[in-house]
N, C-alpha and C positions, 0 to 999 in steps of 0.2 A: 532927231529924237525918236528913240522904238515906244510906239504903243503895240500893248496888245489889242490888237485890233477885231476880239470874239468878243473882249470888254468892252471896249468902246461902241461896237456896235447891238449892243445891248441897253443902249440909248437912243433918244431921237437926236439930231442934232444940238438942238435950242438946250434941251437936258442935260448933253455933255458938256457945252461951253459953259455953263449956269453951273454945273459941279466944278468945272476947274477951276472959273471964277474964285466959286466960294471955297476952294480948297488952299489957292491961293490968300486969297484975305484972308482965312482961320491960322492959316501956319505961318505967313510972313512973320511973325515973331519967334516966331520959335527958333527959326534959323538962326539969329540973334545969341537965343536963349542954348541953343546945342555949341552954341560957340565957347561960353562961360563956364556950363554945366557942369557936372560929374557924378559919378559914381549910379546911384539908383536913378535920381531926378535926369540925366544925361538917359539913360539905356529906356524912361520913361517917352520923354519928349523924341526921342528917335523911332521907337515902338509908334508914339501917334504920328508922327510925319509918314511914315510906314504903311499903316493901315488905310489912309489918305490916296497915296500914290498906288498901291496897289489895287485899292476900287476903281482907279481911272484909268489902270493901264500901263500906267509910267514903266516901264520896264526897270528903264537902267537906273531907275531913284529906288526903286523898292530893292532892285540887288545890290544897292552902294548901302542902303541904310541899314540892308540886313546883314550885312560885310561888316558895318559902323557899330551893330550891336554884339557879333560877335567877337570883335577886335574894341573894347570897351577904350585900353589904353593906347592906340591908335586915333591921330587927329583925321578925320575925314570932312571937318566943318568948311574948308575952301569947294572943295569938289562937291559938297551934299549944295553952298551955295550957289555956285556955277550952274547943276544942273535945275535949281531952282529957277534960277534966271530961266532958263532955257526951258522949260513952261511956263514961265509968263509971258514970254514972247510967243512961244507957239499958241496960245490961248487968248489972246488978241483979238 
């Protein structure tokens, strides 16, 4: 997984795990919710997954979800959850 890592170190350790944490419990629904979604409420809930991963660094989540908001009618919900998994596990 790519962090930006001038983000990340813009934290103390204990700070970054404790945001990812909380990044992850605030959004795990929403992944759910982007799956169902459309139209405004979809480009919404994508936008806040977005702004999340981008304060943390997530590289490849913030360029998929901003790929996801310009391609509205494009499914990206398998891959926006895959690499969801894939900060949970690195945040562990």
């Amino acid at each position: 997984m790519k962090i930006n890592e001038t983000i990340r170190a813009q934290f103390s350790p204990e700070i970054y795990v404790k945001a990812c944490l909380l990044y992850i419990k605030s959004n795990a629904q929403l992944i759910g919710e982007i799956k169902i979604s459309t139209g405004v409420e979809k480009q919404r809930l994508l936008h806040k997954l977005k702004g999340g991963a981008k304060m943390l660094g997530f590289i490849e989540m913030s360029q998929l979800l901003s790929e996801a908001e310009e391609q509205p009618n494009k499914d990206f919900s398998a891959k926006i959850e895959t690499l969801f998994i894939e900060i949970k596990e690195f945040c562990k």
